[in-house]
C-alpha positions as CSV (number, residue, x, y, z in Angstrom):
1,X,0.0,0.0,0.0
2,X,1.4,3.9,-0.9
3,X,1.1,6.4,1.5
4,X,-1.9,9.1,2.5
5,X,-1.4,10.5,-0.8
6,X,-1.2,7.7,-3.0
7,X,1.1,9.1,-5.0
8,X,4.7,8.4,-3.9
9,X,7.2,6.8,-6.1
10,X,8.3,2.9,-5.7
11,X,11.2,3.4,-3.5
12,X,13.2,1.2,-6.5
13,X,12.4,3.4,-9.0
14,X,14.7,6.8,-9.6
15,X,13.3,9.6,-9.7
16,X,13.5,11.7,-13.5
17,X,15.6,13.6,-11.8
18,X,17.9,11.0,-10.4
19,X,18.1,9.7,-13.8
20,X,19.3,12.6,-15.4
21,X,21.8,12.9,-12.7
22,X,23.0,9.3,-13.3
23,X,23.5,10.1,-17.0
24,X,25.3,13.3,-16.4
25,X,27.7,11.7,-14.4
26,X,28.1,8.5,-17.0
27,X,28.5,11.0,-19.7
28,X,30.6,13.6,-17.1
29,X,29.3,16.4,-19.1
30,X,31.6,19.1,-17.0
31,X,34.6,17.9,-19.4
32,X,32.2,17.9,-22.3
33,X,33.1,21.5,-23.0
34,X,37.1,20.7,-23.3
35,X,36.1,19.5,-26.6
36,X,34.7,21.7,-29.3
37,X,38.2,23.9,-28.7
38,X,39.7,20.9,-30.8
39,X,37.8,22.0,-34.4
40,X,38.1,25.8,-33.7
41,X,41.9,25.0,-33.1
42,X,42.0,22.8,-36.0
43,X,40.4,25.4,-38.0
44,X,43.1,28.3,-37.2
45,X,45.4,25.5,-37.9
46,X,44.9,25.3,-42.0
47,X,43.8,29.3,-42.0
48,X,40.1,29.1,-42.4
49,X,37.4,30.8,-41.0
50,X,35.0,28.6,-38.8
51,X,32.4,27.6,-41.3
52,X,29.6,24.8,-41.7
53,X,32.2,21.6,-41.6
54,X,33.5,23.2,-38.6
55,X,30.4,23.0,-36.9
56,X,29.9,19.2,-38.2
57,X,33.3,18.7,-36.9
58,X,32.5,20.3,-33.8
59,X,29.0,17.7,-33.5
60,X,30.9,14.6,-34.4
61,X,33.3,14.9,-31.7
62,X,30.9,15.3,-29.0
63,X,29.3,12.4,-30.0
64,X,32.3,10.2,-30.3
65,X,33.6,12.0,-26.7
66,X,30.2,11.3,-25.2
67,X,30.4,7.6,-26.3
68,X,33.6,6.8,-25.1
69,X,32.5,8.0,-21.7
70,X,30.0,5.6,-21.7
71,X,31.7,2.8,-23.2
72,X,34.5,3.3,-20.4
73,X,32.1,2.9,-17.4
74,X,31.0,0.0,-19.5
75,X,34.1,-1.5,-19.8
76,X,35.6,-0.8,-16.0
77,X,31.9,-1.6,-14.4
78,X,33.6,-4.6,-12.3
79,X,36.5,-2.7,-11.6
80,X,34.2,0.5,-10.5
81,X,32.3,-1.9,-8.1
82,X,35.3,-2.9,-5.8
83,X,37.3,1.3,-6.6
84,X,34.3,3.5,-7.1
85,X,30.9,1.8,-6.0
86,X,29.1,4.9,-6.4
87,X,29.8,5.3,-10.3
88,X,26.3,5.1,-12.0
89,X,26.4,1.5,-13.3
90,X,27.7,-0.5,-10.1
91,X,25.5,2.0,-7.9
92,X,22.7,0.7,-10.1
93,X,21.6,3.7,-11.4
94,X,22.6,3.1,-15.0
95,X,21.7,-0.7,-16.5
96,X,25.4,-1.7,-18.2
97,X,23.4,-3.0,-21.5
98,X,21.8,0.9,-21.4
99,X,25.3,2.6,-21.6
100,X,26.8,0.1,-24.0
101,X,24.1,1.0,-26.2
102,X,24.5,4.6,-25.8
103,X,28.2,4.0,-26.6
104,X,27.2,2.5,-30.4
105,X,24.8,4.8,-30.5
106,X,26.5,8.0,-30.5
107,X,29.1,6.9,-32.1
108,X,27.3,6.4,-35.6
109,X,25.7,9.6,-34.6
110,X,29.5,11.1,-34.7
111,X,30.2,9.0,-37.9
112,X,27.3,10.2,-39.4
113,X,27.8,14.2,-38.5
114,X,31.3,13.8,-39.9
115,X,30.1,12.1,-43.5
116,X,28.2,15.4,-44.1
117,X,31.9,17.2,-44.0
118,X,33.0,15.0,-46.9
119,X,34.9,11.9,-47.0
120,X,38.3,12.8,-46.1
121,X,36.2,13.8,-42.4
122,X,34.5,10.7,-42.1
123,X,38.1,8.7,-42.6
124,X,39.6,10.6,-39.8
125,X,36.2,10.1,-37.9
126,X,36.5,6.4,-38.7
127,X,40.4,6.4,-37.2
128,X,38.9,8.3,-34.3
129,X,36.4,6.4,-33.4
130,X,38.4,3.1,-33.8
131,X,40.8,4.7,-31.4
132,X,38.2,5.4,-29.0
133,X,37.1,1.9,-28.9
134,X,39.9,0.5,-28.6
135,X,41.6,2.3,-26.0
136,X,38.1,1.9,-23.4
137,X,38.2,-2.0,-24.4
138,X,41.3,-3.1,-24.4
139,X,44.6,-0.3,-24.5
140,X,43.3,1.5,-21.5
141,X,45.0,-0.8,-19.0
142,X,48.3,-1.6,-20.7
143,X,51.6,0.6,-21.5
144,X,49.8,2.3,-24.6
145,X,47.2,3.4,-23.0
146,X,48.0,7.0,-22.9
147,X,49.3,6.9,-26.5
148,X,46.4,6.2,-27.4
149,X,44.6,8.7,-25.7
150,X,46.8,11.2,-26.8
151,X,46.2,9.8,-30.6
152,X,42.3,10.2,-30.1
153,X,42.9,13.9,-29.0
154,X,45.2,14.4,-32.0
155,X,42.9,13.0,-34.4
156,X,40.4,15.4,-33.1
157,X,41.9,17.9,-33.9
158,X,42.7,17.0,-37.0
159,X,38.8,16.2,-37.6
160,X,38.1,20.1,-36.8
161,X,40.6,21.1,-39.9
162,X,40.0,18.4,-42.6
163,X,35.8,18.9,-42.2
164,X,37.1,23.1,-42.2
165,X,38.8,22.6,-45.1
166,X,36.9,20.1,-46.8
167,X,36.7,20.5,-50.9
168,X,33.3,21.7,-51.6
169,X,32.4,23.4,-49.3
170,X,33.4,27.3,-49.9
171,X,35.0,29.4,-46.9
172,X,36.8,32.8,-46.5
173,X,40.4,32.1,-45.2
174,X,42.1,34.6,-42.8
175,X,42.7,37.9,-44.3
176,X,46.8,38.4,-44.8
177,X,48.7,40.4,-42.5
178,X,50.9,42.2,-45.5
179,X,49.2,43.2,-48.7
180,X,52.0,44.7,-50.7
181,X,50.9,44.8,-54.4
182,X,52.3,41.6,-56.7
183,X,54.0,42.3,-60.2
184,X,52.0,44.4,-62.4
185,X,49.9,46.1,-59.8
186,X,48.0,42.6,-58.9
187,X,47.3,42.9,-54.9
188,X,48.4,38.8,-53.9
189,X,46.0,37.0,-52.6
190,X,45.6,36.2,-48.8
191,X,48.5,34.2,-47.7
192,X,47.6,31.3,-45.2
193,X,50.0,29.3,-42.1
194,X,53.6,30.2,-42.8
195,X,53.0,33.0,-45.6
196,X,51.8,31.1,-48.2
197,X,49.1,32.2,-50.3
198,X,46.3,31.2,-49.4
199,X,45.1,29.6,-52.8
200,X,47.1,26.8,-51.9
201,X,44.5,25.7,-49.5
202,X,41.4,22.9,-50.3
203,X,38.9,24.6,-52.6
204,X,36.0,23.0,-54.2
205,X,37.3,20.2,-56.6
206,X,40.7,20.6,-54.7
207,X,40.0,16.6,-53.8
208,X,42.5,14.7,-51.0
209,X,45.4,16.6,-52.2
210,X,43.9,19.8,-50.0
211,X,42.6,17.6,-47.3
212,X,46.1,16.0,-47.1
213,X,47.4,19.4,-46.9
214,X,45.6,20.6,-44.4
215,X,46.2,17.6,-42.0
216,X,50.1,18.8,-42.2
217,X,49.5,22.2,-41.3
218,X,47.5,21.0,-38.6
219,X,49.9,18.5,-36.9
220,X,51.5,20.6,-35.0
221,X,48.7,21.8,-33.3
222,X,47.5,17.9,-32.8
223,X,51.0,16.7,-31.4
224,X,50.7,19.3,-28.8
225,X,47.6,18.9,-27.7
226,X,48.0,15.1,-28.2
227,X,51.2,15.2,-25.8
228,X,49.4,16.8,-23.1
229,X,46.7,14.5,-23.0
230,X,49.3,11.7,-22.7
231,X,50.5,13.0,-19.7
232,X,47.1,14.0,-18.1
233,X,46.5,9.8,-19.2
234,X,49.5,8.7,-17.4
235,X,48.6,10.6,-14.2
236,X,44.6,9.6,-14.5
237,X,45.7,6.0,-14.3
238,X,46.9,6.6,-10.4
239,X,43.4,8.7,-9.4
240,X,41.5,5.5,-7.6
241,X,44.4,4.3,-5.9
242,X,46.7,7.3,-5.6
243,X,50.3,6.3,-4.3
244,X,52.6,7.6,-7.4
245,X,54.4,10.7,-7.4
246,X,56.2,10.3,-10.7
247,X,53.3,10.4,-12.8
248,X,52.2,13.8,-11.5
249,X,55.6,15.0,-11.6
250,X,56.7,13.8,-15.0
251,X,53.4,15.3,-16.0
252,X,53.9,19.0,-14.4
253,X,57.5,18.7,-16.3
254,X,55.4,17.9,-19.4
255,X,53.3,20.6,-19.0
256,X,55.8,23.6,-18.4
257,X,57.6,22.5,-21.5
258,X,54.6,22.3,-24.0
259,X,53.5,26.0,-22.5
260,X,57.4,27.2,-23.0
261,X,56.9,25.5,-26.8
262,X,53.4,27.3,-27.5
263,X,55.2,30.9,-26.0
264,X,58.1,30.4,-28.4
265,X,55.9,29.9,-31.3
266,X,55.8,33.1,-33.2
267,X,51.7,34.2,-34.0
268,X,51.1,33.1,-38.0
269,X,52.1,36.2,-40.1
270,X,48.5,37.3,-41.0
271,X,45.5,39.4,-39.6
272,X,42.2,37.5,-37.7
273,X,39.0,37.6,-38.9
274,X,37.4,39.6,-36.6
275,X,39.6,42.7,-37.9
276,X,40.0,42.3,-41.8
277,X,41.9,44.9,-43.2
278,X,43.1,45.8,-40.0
279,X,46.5,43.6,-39.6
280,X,48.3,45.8,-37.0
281,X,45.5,45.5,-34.2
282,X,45.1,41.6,-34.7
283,X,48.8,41.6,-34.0
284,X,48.8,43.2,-31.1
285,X,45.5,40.9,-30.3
286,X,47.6,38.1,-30.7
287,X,50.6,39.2,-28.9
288,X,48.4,39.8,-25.7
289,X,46.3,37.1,-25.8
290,X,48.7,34.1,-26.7
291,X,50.8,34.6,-23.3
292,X,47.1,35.1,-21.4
293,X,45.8,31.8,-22.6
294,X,49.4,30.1,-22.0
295,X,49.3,31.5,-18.6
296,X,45.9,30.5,-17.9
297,X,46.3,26.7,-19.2
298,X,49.7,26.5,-16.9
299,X,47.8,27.6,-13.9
300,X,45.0,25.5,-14.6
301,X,47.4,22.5,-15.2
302,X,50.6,22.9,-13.2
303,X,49.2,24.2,-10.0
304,X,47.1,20.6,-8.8
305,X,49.9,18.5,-10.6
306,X,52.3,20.0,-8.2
307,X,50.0,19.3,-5.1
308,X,49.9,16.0,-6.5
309,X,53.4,15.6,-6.8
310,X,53.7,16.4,-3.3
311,X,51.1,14.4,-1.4
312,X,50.0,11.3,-4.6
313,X,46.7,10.7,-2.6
314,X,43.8,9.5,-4.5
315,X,41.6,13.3,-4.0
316,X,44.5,15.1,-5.1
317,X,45.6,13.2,-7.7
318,X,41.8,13.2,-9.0
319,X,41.9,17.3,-8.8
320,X,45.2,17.0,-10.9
321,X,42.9,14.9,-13.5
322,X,40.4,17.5,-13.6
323,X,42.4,20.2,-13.8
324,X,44.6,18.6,-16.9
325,X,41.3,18.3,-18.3
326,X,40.1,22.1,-18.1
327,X,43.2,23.2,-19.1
328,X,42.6,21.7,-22.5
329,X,40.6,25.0,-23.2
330,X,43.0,27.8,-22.7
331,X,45.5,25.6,-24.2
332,X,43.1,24.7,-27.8
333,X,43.0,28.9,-27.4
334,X,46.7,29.5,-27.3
335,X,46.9,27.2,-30.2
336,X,44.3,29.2,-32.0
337,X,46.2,32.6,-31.2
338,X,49.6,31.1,-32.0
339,X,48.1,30.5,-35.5
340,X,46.6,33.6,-36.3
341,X,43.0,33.2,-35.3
342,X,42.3,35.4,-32.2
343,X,38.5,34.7,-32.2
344,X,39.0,31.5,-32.5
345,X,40.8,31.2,-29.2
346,X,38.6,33.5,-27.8
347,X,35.4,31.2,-28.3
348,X,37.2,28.7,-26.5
349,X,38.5,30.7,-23.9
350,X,34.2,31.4,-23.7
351,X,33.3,28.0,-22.7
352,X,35.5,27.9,-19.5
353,X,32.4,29.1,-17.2
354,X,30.4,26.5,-18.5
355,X,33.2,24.1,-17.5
356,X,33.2,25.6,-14.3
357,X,29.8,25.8,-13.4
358,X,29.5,22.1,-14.4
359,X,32.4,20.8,-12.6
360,X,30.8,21.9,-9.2
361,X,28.1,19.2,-9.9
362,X,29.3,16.9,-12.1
363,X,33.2,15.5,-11.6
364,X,35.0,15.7,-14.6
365,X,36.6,12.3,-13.5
């Protein structure tokens, strides 16, 4: 029999509520935001406005980050109940056969986002994806885990600037930062990464010769974003039991180098988009804003891998997860600055109080 109202819930049932709580954490959609900074970078990368494949690429990887969330509680549900009983599947709040369905689910979602940026997309989707799966089933809990990891972040990256600068599909590249009339008069046209012009890049009919093109200019970008998220990897495979110093402390060495690298890295010779014409205030732009964002992703990084360092326990360690995590923002921004693309890193920088706000429900961990 129910109470005097008649109306209260089966005490085995969640509430909706409850539910969506359960999911949130499955999914931790507080670190969800750490990824659309990939495509924007990836975009800066090959020197191309933000344009419909960017926003494709930018819907693809959530759905490919989303299912590898759930596809790792899937996978380390027996290993949760004995480390973290109150995870959402061995707390029973989550069925596993729900979240391995999500997992396939959103994962042709992401496949099927990333076909409508072309084919070369969809390959590097495909590799993405493959990556994905195999690291939560398998590579997660041997010595390549974290290059795996790391590859999946790379390849995300590189998703945000082959859908960008897929053939096909017209966009406006970054204006040049010097427009010195050509022979006879002829003003050249806007150079792209490194100077050079920008008619080099992927234009309709430019087939896999442009995509391949842009997936070089875009590797550096990928291999430092990639490296980070090794060591974040290596550090987030102590957080349960704590007890390692070296991981946190090779990490925090990691991290001070790749911020030295980004500093170093002279701003792309050209202008930003959101002053065409105007090339001496986008360099100034750029020349405050690309030590702002480094400083921002070492304090976000360095600080809790240090207190990790010090004292490995299993909270601290966890902070020093979540904090490598959030400092993927500031760090996709620097790389946006770094190659010419100020608004591009400032759109990232944008979606660090919705990171915040999230983390303080939701553990990014």
């Amino acid at each position: 029999m129910s109470g005097a109202s008649g109306t209260a819930p089966a005490p085995d049932r969640p509430r909706t509520g409850g539910r969506l709580r359960a999911w949130a954490e499955l999914l931790r959609v507080s670190a969800l935001f750490s990824v659309p900074g990939d495509a924007l970078a990836g975009a800066a990368a090959v020197g191309r406005r933000p344009g419909r494949g960017t926003a494709l690429a930018v819907g693809a990887s959530l759905c490919l980050y989303e299912a590898g969330m759930a596809l790792n509680d899937w996978a380390d549900r027996e290993e949760d109940a004995l480390d973290r009983p109150h995870r959402p599947i061995p707390s029973g709040r989550v069925a596993p056969g729900a979240a391995l369905a999500a997992a396939g689910a959103l994962t042709a979602a992401g496949l099927a986002l990333a076909s409508r940026a072309g084919r070369p997309a969809l390959a590097v989707a495909t590799g993405l994806a493959a990556t994905v799966w195999a690291y939560d089933l398998h590579l997660k809990h041997t010595k390549l885990g974290p290059a795996a990891m790391a590859s999946a972040r790379a390849l995300d990256l590189l998703l945000g600037a082959t859908a960008t600068a897929v053939p096909g599909t017209p966009q406006a590249t970054l204006p040049s930062a010097v427009a010195a009339p050509g022979r006879g008069g002829e003003t050249p046209k806007a150079a792209g990464p490194g100077g050079r012009p920008a008619a080099t890049y992927p234009r309709r009919g430019a087939g896999n010769a442009g995509s391949a093109r842009a997936l070089r200019s875009a590797v550096p970008s990928a291999l430092v974003l990639g490296a980070h998220t090794y060591a974040v990897t290596a550090v987030s495979r102590h957080e349960a039991q704590g007890g390692s110093s070296a991981a946190p402390s090779a990490a925090l060495a990691g991290v001070a180098a790749l911020g030295a690298a980004v500093l170093r890295a002279r701003p792309a010779p050209r202008g930003s988009g959101d002053v065409p014409g105007s090339p001496v205030k986008a360099g100034v732009a750029e020349r405050l804003l690309l030590p702002a964002f480094t400083g921002a992703y070492l304090r976000t990084s360095a600080v809790p891998l240090l207190h990790a360092a010090l004292n490995p326990s299993p909270p601290l360690t966890q902070r020093a997860v979540g904090g490598g995590i959030r400092a993927m923002i500031p760090l996709q921004a620097a790389l946006a600055v770094r190659a010419g693309a100020p608004v591009n890193g400032l759109a990232a920088m944008g979606l660090v109080p919705l990171t915040r706000a999230l983390a303080r429900k939701v553990s990014p961990t």
